[in-house]
KEVEX-786473 format. One record per atom (N, C-alpha, C): x, y, z. Coordinates in Angstrom, 1 decimal, decimal comma, padded with zeros to 4 digits. Atoms other than C-alpha are relative to their C-alpha. Layout:
(dovo (X; Y; Z)) ...
***
This chain:
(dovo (000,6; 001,3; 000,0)) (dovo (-001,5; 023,4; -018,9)) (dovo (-000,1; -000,5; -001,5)) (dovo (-000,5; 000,6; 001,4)) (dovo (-000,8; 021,1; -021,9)) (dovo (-001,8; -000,3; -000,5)) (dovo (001,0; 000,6; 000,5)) (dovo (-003,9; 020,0; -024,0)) (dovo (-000,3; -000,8; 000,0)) (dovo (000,5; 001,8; 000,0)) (dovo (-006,1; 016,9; -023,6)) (dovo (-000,1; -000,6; -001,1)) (dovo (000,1; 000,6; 000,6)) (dovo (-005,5; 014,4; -026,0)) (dovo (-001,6; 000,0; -000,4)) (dovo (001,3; 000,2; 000,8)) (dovo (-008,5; 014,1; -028,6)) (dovo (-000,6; -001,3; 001,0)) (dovo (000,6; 001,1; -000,8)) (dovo (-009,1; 010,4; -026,4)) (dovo (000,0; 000,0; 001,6)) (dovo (-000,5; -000,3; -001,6)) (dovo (-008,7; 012,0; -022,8)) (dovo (-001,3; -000,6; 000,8)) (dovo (001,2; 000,5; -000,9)) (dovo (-012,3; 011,6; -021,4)) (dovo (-000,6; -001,0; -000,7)) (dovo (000,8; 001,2; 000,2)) (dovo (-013,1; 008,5; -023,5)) (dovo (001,4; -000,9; 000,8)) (dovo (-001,3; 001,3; -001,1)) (dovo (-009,8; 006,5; -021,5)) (dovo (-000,4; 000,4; 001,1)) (dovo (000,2; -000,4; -001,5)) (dovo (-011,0; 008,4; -018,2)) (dovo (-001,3; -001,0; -000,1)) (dovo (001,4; 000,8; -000,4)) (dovo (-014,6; 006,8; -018,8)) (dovo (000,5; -001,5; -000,1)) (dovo (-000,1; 001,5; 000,1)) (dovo (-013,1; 003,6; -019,9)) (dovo (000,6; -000,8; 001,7)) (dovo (-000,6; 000,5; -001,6)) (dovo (-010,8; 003,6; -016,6)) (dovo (-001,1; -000,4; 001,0)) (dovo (000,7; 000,3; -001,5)) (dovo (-013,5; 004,0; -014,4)) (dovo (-000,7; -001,1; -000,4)) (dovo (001,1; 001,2; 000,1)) (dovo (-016,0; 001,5; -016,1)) (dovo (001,0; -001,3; 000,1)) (dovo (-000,5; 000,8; -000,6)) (dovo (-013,2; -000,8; -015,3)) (dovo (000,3; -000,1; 001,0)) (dovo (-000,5; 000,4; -001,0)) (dovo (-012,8; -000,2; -011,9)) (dovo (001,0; 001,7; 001,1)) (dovo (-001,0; -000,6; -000,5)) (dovo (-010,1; 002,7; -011,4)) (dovo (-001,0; 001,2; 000,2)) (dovo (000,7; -001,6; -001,0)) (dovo (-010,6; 006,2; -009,2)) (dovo (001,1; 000,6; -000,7)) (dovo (-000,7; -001,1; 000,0)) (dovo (-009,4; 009,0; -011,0)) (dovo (000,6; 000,5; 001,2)) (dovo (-000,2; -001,4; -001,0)) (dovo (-007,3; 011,2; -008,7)) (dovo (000,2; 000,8; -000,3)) (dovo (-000,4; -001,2; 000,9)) (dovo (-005,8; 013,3; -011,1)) (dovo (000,1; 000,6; -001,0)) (dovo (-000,1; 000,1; 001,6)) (dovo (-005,5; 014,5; -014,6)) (dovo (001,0; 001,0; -000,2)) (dovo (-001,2; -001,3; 000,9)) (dovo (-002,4; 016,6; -016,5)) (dovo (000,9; 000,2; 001,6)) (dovo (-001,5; 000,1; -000,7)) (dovo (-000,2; 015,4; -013,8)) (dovo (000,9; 000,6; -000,2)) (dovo (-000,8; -000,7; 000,6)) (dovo (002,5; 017,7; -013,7)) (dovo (001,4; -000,8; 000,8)) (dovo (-001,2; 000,1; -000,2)) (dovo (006,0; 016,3; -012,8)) (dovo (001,3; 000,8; -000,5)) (dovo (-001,2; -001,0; 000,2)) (dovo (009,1; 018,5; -012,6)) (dovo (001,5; -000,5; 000,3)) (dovo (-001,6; 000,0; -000,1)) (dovo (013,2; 018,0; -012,4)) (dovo (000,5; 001,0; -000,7)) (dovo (-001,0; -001,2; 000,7)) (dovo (014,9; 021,1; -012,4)) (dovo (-001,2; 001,5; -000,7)) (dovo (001,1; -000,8; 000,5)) (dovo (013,5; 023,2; -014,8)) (dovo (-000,5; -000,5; -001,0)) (dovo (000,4; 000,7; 000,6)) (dovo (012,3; 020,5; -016,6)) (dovo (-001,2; -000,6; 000,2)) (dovo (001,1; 000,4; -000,6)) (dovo (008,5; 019,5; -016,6)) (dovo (-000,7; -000,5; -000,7)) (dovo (000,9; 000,3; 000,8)) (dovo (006,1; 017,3; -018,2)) (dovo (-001,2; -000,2; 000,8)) (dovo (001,2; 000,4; 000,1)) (dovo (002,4; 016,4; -018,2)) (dovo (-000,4; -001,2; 000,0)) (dovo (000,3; 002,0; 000,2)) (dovo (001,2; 012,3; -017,8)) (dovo (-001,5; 000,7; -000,1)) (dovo (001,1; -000,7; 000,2)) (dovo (-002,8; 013,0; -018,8)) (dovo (-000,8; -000,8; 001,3)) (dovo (001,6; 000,1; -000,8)) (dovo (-004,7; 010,9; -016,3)) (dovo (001,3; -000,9; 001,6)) (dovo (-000,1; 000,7; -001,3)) (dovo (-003,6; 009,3; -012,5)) (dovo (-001,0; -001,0; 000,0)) (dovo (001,5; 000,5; -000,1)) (dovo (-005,9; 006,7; -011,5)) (dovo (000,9; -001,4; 001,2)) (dovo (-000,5; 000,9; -000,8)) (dovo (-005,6; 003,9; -008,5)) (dovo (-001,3; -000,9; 000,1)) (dovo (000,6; 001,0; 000,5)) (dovo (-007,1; 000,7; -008,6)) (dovo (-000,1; -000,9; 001,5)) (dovo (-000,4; 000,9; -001,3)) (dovo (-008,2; -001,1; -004,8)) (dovo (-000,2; -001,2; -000,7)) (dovo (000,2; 001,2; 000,5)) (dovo (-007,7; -004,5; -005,6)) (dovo (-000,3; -000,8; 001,8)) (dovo (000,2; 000,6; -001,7)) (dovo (-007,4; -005,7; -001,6)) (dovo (-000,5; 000,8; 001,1)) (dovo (000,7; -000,9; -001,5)) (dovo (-008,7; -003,9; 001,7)) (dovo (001,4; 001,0; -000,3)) (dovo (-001,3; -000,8; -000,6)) (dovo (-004,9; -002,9; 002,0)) (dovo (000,8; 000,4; -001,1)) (dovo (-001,2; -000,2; 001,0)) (dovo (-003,3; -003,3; -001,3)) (dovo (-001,0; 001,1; -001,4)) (dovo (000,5; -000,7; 000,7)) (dovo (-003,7; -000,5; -004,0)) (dovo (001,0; -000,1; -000,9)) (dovo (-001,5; 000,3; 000,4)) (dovo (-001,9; -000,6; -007,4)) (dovo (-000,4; 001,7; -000,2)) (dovo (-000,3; -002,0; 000,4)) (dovo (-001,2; 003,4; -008,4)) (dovo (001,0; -000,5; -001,4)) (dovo (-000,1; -000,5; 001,0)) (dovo (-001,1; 004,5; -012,2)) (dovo (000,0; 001,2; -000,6)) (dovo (000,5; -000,5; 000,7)) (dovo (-000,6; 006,8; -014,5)) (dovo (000,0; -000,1; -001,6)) (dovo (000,1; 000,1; 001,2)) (dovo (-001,9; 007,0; -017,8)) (dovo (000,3; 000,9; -001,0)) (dovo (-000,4; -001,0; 000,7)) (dovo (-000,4; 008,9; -020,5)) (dovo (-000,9; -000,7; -001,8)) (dovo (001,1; -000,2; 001,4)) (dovo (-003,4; 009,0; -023,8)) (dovo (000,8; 000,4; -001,2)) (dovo (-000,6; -000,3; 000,9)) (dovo (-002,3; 008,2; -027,1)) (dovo (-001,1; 000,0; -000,4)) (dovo (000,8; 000,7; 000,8)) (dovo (-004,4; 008,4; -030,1)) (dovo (000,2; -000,4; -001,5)) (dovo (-000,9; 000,3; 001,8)) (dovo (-002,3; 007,8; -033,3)) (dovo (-000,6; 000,3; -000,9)) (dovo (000,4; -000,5; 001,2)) (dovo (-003,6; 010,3; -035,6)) (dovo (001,0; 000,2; -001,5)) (dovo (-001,0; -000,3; 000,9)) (dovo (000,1; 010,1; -037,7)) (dovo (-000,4; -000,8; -000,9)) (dovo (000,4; 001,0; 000,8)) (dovo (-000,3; 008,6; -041,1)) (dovo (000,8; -001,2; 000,0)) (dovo (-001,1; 001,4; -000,6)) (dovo (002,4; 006,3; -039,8)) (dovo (-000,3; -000,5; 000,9)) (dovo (-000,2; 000,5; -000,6)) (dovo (001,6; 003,5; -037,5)) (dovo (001,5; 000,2; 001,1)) (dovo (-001,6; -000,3; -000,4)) (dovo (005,3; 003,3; -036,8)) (dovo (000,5; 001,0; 000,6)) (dovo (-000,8; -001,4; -000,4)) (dovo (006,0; 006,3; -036,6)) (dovo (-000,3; 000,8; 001,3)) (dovo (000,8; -000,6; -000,9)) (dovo (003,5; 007,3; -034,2)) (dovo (000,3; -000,7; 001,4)) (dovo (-000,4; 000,8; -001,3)) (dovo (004,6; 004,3; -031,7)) (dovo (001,3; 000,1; 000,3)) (dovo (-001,2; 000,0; -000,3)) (dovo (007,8; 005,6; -031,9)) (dovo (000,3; 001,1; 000,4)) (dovo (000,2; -001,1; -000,6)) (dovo (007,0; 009,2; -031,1)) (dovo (-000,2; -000,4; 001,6)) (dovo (000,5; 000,3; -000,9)) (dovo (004,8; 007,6; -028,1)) (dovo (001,0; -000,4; 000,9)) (dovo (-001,1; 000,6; -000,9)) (dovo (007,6; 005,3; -026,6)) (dovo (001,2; 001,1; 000,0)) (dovo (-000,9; -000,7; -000,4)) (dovo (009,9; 008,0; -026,9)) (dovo (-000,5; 001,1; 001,3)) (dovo (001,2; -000,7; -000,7)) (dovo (007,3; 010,0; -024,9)) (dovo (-000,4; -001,1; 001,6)) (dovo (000,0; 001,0; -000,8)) (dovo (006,9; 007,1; -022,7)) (dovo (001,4; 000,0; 001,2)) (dovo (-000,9; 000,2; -000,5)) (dovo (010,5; 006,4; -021,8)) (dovo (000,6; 001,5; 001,2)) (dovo (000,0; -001,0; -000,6)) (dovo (010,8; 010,2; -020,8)) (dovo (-000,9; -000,1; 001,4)) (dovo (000,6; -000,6; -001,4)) (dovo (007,9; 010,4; -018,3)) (dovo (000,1; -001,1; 000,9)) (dovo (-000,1; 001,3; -000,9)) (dovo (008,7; 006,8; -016,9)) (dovo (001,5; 000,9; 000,7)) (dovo (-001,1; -000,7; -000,8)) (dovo (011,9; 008,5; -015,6)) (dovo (-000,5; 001,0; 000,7)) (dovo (000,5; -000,7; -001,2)) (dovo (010,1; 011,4; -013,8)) (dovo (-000,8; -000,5; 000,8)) (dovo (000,5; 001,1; -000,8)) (dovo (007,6; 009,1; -012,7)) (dovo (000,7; 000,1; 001,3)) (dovo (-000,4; 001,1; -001,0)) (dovo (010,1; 007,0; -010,9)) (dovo (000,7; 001,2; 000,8)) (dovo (-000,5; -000,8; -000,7)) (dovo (011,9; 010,3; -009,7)) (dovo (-001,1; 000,6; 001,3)) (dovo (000,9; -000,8; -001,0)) (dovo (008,8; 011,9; -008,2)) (dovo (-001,4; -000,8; 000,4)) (dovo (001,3; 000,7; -000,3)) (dovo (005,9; 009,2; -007,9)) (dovo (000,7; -001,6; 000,1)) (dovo (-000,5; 001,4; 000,7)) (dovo (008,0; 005,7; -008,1)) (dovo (-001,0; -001,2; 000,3)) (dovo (001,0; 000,8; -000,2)) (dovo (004,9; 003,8; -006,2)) (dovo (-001,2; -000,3; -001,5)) (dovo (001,0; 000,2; 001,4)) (dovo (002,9; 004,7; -009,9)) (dovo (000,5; -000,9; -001,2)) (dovo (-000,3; 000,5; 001,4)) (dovo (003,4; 002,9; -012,8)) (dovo (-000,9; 000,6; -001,2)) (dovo (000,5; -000,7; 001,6)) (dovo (003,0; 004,3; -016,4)) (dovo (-000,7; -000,8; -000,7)) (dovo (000,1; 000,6; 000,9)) (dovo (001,2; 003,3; -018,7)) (dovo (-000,6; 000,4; -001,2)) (dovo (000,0; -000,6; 000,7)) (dovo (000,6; 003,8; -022,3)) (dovo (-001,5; -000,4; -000,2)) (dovo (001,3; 000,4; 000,2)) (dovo (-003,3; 003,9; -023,2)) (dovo (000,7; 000,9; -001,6)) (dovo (000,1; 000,0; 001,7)) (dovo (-003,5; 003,4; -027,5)) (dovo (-001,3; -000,3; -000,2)) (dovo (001,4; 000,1; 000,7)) (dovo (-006,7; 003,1; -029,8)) (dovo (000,4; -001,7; -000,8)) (dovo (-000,3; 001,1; 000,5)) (dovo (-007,4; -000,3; -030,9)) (dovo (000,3; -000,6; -001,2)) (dovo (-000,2; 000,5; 001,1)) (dovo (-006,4; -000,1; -034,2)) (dovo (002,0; 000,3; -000,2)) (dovo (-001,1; 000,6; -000,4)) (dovo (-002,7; -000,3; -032,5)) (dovo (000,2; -001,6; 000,1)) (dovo (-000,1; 001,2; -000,3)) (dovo (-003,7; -003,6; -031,8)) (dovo (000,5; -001,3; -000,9)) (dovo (-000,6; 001,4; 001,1)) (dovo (-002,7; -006,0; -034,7)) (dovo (001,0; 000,4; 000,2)) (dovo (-001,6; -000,1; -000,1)) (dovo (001,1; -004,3; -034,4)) (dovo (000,1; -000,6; 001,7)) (dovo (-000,8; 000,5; -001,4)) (dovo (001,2; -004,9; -030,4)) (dovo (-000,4; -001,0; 000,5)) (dovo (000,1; 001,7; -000,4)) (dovo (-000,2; -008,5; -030,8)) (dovo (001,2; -000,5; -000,9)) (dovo (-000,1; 000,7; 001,2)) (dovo (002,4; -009,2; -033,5)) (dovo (001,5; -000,1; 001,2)) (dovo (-001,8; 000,3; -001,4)) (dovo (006,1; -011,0; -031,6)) (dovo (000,8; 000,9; -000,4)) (dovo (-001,0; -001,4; 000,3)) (dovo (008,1; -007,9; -032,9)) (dovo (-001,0; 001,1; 001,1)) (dovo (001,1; -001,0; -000,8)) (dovo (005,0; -005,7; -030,9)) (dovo (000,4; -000,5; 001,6)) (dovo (-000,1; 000,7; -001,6)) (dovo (005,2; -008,2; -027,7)) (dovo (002,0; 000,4; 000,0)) (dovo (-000,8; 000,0; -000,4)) (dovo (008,8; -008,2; -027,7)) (dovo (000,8; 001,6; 000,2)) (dovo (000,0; -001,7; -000,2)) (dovo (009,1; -004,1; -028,0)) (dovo (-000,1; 000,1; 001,4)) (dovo (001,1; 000,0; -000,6)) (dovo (006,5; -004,3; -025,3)) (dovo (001,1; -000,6; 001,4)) (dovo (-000,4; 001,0; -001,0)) (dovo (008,7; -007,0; -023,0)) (dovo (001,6; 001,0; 000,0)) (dovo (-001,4; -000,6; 000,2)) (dovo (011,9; -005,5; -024,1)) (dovo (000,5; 001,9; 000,9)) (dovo (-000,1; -001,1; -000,8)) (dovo (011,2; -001,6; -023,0)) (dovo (-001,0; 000,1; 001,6)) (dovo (001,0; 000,0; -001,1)) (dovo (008,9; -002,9; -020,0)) (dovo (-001,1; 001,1; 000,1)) (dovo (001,2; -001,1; 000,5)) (dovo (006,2; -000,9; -021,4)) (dovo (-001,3; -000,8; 000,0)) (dovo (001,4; 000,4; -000,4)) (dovo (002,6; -001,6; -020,0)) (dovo (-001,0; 001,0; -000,7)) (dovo (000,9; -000,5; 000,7)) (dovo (-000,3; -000,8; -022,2)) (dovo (-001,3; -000,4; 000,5)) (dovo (001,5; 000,4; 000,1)) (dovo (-004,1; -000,9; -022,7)) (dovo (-000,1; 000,2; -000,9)) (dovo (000,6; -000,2; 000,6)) (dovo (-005,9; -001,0; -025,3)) (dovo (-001,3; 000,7; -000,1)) (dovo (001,4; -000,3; -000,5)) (dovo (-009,0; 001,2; -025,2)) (dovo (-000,9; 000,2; -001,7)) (dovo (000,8; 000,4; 001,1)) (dovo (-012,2; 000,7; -027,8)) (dovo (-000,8; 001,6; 000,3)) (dovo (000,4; -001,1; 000,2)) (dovo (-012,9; 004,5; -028,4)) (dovo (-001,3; 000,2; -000,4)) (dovo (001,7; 000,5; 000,4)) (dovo (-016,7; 003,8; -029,9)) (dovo (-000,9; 000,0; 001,4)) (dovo (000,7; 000,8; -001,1)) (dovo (-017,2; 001,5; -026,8)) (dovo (000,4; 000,6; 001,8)) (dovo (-000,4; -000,7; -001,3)) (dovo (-015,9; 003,5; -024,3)) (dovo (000,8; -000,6; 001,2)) (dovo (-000,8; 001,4; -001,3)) (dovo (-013,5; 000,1; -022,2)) (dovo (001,4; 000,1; -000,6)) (dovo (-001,6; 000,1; -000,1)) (dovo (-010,4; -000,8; -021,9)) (dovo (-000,3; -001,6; -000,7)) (dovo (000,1; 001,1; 000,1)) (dovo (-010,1; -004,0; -024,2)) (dovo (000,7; -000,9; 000,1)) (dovo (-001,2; 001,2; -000,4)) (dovo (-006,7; -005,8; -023,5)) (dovo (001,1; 001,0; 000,3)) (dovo (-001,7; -000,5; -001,0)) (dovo (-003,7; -005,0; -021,1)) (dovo (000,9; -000,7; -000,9)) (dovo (-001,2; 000,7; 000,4)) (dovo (-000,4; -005,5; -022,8)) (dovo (001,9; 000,4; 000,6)) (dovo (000,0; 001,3; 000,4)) (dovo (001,9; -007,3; -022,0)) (dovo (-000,9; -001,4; 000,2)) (dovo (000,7; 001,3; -001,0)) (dovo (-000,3; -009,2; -019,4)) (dovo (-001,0; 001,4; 000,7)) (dovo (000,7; -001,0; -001,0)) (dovo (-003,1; -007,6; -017,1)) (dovo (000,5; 000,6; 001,3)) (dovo (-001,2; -000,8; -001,4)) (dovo (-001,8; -005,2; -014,3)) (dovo (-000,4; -000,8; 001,4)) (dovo (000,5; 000,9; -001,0)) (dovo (-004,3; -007,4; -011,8)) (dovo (-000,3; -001,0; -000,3)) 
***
């Protein structure tokens, strides 16, 4: 079992104080003999009938590189969005970052990354324990 992100149970508390039911955490998806970890599951009733289904994969960009660190992540991203869709394709990924991501993924080179690899974020405010902005747009 892989290690929890240093921000694992402050994005689990933030999920829920917005709304979402854990189901699962250190998700394991496999192909072959190939297997990774996504850190958190979580599903969200928005209608009697309609449910969206997520998983969250916890960043917390401890690299002295911004850059560098979002480029580790999305590479990290791109990976488990492909088992995902092989083994869960009703879930959608998504990347939870620390808000001091947030001046790069408000800036039109960030949005267009963002729009470009159809990569769905949150923002979470690690202090405050919430989720402070979905990006690109909110998932509901």
């Amino acid at each position: 079992m892989p290690r929890k992100d240093l921000y694992h149970d402050t994005v689990k508390r933030a999920l829920e104080r917005d709304g979402w039911k854990i189901t699962r955490e250190n998700q394991m998806l496999v192909i072959g003999e190939a297997r990774v970890f996504i850190d958190l599951s979580a599903e969200l009733i928005v209608a009697e009938r309609d449910k969206i289904k997520i998983a969250v994969e916890v960043k917390s960009f401890l690299a002295p590189s911004l850059i560098s660190g979002f480029q580790d992540a999305l590479g990290q991203y791109r990976l488990y969005r492909y088992f995902l869709k092989q083994q869960d394709p009703e879930r959608r990924l998504v990347l939870a970052v620390p808000i001091l991501v947030e001046q790069f993924l408000t800036t039109q080179l960030g949005l267009d990354i963002l729009e470009g690899e159809d990569l769905l974020v949150f923002i979470y405010d690690s202090q405050e324990e919430v989720i402070k902005q979905w990006l690109p747009k909110p998932i509901v």
